[in-house]
Backbone as a ProteinNet text record, in pm:
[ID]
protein_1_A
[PRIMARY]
XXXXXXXXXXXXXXXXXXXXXXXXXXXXXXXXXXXXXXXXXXXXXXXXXXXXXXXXXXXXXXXXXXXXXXXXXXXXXXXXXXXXXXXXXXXXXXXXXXXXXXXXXXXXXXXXXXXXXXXXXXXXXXXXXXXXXXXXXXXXXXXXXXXXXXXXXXXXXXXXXXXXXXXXXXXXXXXXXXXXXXXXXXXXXXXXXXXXX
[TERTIARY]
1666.4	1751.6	1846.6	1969	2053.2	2052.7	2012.3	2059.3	2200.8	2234.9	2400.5	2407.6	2531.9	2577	2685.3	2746.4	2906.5	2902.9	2975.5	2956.4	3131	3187.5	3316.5	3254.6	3356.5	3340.3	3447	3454.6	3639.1	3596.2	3635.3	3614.4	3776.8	3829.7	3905.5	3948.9	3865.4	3868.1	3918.2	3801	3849	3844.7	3853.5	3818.3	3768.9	3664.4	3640.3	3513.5	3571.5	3512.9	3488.7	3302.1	3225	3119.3	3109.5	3020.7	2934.5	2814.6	2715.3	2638.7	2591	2523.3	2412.5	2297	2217.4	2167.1	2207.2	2147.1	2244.8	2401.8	2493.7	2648.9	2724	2850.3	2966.8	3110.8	3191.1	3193.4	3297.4	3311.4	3419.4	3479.4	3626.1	3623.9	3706.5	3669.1	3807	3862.4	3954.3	3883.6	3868.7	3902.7	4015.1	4074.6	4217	4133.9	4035.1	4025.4	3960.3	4047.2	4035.1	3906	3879.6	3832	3585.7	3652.6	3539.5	3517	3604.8	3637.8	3572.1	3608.4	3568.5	3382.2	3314	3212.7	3114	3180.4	3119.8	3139.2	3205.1	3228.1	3084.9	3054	2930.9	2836	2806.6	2699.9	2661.5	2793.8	2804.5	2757.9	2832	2812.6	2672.2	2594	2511.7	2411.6	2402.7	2294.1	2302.8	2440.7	2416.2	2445.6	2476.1	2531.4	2674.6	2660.8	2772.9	2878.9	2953.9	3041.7	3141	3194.1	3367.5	3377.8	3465.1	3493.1	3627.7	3698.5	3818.1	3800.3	3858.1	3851.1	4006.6	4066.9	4147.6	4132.5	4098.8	4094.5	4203.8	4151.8	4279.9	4216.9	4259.8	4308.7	4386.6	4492.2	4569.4	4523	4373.2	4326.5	4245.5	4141.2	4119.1	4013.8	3921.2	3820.4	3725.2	3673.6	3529.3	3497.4	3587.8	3575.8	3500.2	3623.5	3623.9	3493	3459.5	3347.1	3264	3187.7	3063.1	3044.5	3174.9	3178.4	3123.1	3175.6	3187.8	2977.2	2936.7	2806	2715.9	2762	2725.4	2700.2	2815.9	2814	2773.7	2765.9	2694.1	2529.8	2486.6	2342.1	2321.5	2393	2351.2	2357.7	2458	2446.9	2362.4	2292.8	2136.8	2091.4	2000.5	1917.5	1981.3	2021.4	2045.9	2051.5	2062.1	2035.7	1913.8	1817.1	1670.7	1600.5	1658.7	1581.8	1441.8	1323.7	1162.5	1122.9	1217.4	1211.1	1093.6	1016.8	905.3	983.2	827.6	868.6	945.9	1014.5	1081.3	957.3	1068.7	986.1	940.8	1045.3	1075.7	1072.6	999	1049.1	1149.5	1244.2	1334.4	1338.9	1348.7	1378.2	1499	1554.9	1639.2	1659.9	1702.3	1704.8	1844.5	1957.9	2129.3	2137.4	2179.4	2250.5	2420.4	2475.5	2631.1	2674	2722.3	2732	2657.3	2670.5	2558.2	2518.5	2501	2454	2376.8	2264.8	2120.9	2087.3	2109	2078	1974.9	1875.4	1724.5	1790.1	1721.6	1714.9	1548.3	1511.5	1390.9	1424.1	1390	1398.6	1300.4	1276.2	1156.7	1216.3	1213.9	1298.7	1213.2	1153.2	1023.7	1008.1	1181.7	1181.6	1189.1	1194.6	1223.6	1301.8	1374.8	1457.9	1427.8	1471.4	1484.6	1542.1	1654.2	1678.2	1666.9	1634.8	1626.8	1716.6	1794.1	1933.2	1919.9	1954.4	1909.6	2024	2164.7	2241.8	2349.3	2385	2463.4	2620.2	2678.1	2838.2	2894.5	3007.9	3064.9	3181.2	3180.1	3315.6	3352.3	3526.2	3602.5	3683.2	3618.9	3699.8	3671.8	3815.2	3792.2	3773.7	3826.5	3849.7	3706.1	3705.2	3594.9	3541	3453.1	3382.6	3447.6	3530.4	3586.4	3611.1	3688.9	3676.2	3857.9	3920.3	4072	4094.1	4154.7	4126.4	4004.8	3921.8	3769.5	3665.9	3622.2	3584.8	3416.1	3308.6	3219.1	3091.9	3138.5	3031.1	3052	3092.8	3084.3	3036.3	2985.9	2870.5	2714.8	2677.8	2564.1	2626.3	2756.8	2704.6	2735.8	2757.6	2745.8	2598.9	2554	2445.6	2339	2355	2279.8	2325.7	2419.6	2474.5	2398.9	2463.1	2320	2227.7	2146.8	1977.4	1957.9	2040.2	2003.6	2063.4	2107.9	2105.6	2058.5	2023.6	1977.8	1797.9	1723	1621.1	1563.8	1577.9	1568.1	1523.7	1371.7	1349.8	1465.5	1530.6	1610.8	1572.9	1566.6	1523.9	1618.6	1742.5	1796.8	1807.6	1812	1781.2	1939.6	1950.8	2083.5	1986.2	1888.8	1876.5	1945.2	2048	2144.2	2298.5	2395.2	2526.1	2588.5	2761	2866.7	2998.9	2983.8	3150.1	3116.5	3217.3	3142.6	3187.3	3275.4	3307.3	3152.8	3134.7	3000	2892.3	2889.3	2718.4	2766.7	2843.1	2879.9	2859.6	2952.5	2924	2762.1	2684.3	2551.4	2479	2511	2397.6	2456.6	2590.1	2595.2	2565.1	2538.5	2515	2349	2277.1	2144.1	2151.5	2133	2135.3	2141.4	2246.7	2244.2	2143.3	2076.8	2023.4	1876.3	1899	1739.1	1739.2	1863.4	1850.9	1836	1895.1	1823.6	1714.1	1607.5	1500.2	1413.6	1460.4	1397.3	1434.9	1468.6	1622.2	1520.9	1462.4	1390	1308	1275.5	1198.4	1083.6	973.8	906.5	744.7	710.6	616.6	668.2	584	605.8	575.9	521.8	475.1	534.6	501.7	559.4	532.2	558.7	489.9	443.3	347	308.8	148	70.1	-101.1	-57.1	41.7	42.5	116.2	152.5	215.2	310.5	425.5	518	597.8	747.1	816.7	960.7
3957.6	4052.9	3977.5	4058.7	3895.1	3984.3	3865.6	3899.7	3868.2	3931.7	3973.8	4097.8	4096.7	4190.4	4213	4275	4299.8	4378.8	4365.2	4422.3	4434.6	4558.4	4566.2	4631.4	4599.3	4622.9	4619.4	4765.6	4787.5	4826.1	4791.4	4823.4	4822.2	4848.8	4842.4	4672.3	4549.9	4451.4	4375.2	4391.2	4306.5	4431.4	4359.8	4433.3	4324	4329.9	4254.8	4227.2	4173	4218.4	4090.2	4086.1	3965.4	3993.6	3859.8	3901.1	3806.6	3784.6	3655	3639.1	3568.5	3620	3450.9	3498.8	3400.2	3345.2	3346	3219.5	3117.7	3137.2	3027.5	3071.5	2992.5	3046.8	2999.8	3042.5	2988.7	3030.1	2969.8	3021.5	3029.9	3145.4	3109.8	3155.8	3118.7	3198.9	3176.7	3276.4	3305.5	3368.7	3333.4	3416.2	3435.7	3340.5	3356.8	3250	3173	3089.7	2947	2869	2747.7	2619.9	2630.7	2536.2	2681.8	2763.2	2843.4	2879.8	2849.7	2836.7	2715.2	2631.9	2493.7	2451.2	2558.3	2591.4	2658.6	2742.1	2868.8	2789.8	2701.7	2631.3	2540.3	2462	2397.6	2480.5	2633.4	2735.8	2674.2	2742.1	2759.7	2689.9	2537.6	2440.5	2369.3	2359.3	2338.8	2408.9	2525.5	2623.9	2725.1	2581.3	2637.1	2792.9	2895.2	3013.6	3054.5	3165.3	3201	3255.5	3249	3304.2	3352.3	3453.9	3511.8	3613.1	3568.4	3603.7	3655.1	3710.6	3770.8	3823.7	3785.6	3857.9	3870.9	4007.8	4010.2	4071.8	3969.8	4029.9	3980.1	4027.9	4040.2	3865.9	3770.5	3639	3621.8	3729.9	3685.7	3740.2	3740.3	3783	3640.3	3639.5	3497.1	3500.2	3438	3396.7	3462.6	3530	3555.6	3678.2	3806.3	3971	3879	3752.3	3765	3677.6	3596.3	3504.7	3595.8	3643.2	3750.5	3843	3916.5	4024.4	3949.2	3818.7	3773.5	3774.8	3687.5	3677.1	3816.1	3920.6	4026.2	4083.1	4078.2	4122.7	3981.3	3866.1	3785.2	3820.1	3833.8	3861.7	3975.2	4094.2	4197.3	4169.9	4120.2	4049.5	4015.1	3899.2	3787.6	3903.6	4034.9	4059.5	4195.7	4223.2	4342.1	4236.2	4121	4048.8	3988.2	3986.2	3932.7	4063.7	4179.4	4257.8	4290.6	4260.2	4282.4	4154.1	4040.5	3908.3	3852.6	3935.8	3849.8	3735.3	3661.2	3490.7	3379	3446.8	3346.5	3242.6	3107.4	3030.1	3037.4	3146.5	3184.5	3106.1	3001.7	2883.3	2786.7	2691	2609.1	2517.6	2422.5	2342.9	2234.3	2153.7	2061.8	1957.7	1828.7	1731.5	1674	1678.1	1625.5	1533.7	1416.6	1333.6	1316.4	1345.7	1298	1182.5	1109.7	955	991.2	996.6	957.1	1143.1	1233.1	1301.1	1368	1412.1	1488.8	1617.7	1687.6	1904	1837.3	1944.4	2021.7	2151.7	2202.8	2355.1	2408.8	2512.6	2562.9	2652.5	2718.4	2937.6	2982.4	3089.1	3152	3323.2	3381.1	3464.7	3595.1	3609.8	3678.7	3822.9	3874.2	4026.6	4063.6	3956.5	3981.6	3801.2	3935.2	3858.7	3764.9	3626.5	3531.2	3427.7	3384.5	3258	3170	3043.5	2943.3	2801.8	2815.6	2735	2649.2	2510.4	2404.5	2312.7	2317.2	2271.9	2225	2127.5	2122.3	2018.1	2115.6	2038.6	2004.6	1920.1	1838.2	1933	1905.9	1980.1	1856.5	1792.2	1687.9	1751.6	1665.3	1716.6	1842.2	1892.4	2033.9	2174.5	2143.5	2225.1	2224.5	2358.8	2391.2	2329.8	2335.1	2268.8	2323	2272.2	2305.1	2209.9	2247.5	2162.5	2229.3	2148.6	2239.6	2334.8	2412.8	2569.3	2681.7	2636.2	2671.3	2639.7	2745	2765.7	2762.1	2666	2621.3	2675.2	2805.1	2933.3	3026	3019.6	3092.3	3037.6	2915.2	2864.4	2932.3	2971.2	3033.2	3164.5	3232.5	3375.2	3412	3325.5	3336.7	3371.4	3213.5	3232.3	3368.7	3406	3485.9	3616.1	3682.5	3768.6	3761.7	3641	3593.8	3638.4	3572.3	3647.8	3770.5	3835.6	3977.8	4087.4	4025.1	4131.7	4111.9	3926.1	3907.9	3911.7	3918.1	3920.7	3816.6	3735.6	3573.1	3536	3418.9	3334.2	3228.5	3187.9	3087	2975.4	2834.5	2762.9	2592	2619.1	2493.9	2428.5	2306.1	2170.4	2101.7	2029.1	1922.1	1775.3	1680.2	1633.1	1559.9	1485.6	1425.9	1423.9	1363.4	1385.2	1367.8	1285.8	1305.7	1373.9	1417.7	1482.9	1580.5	1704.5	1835	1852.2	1814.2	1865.7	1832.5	1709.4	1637.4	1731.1	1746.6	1867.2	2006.8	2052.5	2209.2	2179.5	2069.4	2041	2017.9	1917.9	1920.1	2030.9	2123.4	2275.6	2348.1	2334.5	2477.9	2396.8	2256.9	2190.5	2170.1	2184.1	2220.8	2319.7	2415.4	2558	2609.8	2546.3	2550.8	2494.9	2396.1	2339.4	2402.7	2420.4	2489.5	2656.6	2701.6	2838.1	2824.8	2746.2	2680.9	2663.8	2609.3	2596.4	2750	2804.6	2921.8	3027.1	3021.7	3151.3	3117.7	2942.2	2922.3	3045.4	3024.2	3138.7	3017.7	3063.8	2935.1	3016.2	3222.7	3218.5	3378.7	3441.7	3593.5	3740.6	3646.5	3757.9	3741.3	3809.8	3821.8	3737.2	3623.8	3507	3603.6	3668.5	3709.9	3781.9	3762.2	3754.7	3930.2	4001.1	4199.1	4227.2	4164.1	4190	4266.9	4241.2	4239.5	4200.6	4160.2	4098.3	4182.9
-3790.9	-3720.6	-3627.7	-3617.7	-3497	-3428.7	-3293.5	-3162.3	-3075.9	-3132.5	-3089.9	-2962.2	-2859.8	-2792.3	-2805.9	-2796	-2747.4	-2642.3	-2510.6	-2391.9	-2358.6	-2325.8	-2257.5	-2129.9	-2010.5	-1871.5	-1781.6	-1796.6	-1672.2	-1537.1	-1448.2	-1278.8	-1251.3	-1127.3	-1052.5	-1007.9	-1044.6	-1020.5	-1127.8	-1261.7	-1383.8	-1490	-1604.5	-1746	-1845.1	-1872.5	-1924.3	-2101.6	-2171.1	-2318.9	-2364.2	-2363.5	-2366	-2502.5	-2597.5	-2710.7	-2696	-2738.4	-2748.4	-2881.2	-2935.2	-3055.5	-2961.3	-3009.5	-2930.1	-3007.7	-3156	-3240.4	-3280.6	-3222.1	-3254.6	-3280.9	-3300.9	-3344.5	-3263.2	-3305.1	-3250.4	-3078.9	-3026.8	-2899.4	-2853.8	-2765.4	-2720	-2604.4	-2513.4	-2369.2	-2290.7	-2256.7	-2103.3	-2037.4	-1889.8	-1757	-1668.3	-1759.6	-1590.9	-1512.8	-1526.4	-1400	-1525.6	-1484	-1562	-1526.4	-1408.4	-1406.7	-1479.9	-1447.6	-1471.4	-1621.5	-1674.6	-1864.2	-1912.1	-1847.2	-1880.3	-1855.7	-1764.3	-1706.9	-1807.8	-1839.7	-1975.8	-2093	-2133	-2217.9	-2309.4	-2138.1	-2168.8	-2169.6	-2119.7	-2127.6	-2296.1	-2375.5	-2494.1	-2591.8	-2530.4	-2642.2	-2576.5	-2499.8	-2509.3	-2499.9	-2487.9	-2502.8	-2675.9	-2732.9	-2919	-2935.8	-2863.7	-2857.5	-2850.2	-2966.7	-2973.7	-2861.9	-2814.1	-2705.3	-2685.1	-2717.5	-2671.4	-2560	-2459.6	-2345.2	-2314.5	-2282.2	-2236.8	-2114.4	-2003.5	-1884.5	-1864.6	-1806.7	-1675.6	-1539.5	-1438.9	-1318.3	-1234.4	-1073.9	-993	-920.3	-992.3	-916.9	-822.2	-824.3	-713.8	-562.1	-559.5	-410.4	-420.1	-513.8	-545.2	-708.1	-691.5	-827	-827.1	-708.2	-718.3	-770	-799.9	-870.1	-1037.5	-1087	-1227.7	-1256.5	-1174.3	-1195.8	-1159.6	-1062.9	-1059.4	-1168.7	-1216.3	-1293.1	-1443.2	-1450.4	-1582.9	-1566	-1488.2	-1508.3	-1529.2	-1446.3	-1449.6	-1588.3	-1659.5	-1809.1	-1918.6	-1891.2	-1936.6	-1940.5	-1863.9	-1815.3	-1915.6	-1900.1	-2009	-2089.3	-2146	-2321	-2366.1	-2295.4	-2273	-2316	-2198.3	-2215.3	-2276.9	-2362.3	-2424.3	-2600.6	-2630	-2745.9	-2754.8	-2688.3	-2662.4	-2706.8	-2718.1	-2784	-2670.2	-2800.2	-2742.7	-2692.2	-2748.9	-2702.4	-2784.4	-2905.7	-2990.9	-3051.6	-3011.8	-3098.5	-3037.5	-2879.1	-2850	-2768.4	-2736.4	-2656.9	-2498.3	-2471.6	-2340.2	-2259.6	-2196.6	-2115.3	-2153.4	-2062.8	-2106.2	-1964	-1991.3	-1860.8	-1921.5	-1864.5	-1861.7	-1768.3	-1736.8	-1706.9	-1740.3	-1659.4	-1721.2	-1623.9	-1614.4	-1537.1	-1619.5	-1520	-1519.2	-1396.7	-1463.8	-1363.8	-1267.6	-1107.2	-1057.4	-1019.6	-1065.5	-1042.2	-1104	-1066.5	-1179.5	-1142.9	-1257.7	-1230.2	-1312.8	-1234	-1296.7	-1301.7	-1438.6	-1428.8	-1499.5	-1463.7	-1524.6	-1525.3	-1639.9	-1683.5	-1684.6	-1693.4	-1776.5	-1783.5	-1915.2	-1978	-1938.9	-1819.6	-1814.9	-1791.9	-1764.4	-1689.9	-1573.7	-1556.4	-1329.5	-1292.6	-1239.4	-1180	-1034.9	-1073.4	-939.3	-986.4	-842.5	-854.5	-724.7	-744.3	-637.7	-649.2	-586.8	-591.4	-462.3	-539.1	-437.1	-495.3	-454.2	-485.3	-400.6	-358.7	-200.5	-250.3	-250.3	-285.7	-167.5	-172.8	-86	-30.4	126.8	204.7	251	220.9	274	412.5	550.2	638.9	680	709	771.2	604.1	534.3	411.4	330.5	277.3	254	55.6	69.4	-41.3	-176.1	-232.7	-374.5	-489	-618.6	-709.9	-744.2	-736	-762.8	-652.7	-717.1	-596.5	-633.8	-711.3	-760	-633.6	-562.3	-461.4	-519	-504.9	-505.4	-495.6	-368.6	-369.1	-476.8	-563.5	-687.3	-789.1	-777.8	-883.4	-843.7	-790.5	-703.9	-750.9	-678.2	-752.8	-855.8	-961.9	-1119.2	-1170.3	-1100.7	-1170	-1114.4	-972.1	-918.9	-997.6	-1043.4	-1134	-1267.5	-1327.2	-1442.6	-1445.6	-1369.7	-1342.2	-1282.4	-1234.3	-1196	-1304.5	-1393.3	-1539.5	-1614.4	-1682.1	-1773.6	-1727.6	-1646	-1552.3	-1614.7	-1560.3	-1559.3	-1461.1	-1452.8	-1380.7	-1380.4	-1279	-1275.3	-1168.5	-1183	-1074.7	-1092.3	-1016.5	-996.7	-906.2	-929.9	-803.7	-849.5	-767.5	-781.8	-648.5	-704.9	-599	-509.6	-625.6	-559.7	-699.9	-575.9	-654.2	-559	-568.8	-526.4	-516.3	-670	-681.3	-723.8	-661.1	-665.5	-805.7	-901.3	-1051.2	-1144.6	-1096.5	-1166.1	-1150.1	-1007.7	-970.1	-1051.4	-1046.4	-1151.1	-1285	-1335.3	-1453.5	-1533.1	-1427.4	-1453.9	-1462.3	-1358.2	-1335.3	-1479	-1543.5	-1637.1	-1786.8	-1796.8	-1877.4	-1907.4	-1804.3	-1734.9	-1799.5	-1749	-1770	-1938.7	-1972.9	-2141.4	-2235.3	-2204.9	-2273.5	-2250.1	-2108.3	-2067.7	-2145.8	-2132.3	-2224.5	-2387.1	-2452.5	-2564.4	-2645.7	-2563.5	-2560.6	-2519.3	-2405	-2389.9	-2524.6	-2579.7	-2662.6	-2807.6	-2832.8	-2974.2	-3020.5	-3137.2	-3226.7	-3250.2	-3233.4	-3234.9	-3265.8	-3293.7	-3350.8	-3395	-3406.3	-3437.7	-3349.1	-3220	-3122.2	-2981.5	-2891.9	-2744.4	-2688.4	-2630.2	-2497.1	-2367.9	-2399.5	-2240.1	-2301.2	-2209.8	-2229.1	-2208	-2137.8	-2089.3	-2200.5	-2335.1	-2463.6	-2449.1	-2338.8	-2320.2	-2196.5	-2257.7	-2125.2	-2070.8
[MASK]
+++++++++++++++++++++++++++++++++++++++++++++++++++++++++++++++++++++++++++++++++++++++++++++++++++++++++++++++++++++++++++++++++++++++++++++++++++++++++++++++++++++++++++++++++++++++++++++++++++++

């Protein structure tokens, strides 16, 4: 059976029409925010899932309507294509180093939502912690969006790192690979001893 979604989502902020198929496939993605394309990108290609994304929101106040919203309806996709979730592996962890910086991520696909974000990017000076004009506190509420639709254990570390492109890049490269592994088909029944998740 495929686990596919297609999710459209209009607010007053964005509109936005997101598909996933969670056993693979091409991927294409706009948001209107480039350096956050490039972000979803590695979701994709390393978490082996299919991905098409289209967002338009209102950027010109700033990033954060289209990035929250996007995770928001990401998350449903997840868990509206996981079905009953039989057979998966449901845990995933990961381990990425990018030059000198290393994301941990751990999942667990379990039905309740949490995340624990331990990730500390760099502020130069007086100006606040960014990557471009990609404002840094919106890697946190992506993923916190993420897990509060897709109801996901989520648990990322960054122990160390210098450049804030490197630490983002690691956590959504993390994150993919750890969803990967959680997402496998690996028997024929539910992972949970209450025979269901």
């Amino acid at each position: 059976m495929p686990r596919t979604a297609h999710i459209q989502r209009k607010t007053h902020e964005t509109d936005i029409d997101l598909a996933v198929d969670l056993d693979g496939g091409p991927y294409a993605i706009d948001t209107g925010v480039g350096f956050f394309d490039h972000m979803l990108t590695h979701i994709a290609k390393h978490g082996r899932v299919g991905l098409n994304v289209k967002c338009v929101g209102d950027v010109h106040i700033d990033d954060h309507h289209s990035v929250e919203d996007v995770g928001i309806v990401l998350g449903q996709a997840i868990d509206r294509a996981l079905g009953d979730k039989r057979g998966i592996e449901r845990y995933g962890a990961a381990n990425v180093p990018m030059d000198e910086t290393l994301a941990r991520v751990a999942l667990d696909l379990s039905g309740r939502p949490a995340l624990v974000f331990h990730a500390e990017f760099k502020s130069f000076g007086d100006d606040p912690a960014s990557i471009g004009t990609f404002d840094v506190q919106l890697v946190k509420e992506f993923f916190n969006a993420v897990v509060n639709n897709a109801k996901i254990n989520l648990h990322i570390e960054v122990p160390w790192g210098e450049n804030n492109h490197h630490i983002a890049e690691a956590v959504f490269k993390a994150f993919g690979r750890a969803l990967r592994q959680a997402l496998a088909i690996t028997s024929d029944d539910i992972p949970s001893t209450k025979g269901s998740l």
